[in-house]
N, C-alpha and C positions, 0 to 999 in steps of 0.2 A: 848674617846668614851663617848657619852651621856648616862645614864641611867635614866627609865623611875622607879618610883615606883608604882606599879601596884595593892595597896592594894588595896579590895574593900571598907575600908571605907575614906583612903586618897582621892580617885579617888570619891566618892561622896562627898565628902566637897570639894572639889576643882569644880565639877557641880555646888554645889550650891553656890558659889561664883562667879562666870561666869557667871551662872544666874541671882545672884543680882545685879552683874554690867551690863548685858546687861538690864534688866531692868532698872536700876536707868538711864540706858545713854539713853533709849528710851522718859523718864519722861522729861529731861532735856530737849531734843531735840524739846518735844511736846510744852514743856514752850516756848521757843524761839521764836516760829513760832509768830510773833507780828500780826495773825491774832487771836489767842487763847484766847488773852486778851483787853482791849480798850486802853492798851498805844501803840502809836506809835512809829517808832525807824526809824533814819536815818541811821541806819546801813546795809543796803540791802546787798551789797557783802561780810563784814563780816560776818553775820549771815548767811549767807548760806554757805563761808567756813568752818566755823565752825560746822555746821550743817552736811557739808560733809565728814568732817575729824571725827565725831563722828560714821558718820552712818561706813566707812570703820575701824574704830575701830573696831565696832561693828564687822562685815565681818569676819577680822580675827579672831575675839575670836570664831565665829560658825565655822568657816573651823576648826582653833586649835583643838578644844573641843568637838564640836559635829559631826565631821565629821571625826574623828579620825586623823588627820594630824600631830597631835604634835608626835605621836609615829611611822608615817611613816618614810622611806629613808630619806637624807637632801636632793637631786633632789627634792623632790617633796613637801617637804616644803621650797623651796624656790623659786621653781616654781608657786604656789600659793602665794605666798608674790609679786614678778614681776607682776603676772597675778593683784592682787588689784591693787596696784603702779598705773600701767599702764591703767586699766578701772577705778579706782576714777581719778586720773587726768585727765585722756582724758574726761568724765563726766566734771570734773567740768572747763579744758578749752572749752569747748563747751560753758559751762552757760557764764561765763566771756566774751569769744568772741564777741557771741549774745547780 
């Protein structure tokens, strides 16, 4: 059985590190976009995998953390883990297809 520690000050530094990485991965992301800056990049379908696999990063750590998920059932954190899976992939074989 999992145990959750429920301190209020563990449970605030662990926000605010969650924070600082969904920040720092929005920064990153914003970089990439090779419309941002004047270099160009042959890399079109990497950078947008990449791009996508950041933003669904991103996803889980707000479902986890801010959504309270990390301390519900396992059904239903794992049901939310399938449900990303399955809409960033299908997202991102659309783009690819296209």
């Amino acid at each position: 059985m999992i145990t959750v520690d429920r301190s209020p000050s563990r449970n605030k530094r662990v926000f605010v590190y969650v924070w600082l990485v969904l920040a720092a991965s929005t920064i990153v992301s914003w970089q990439l976009v090779p419309g941002h800056t004047q270099v160009t990049t042959s890399l079109g379908d990497e950078l947008v995998c990449t791009i996508v696999v950041i933003a669904a990063i991103k996803c889980r750590l707000i479902i986890r953390y801010f959504m309270e998920v990390r301390t519900a059932p396992p059904w239903l954190r794992v049901a939310t883990d399938v449900w990303l899976i399955v809409l960033w992939a299908s997202l991102l074989g659309i783009y690819l297809w296209t």
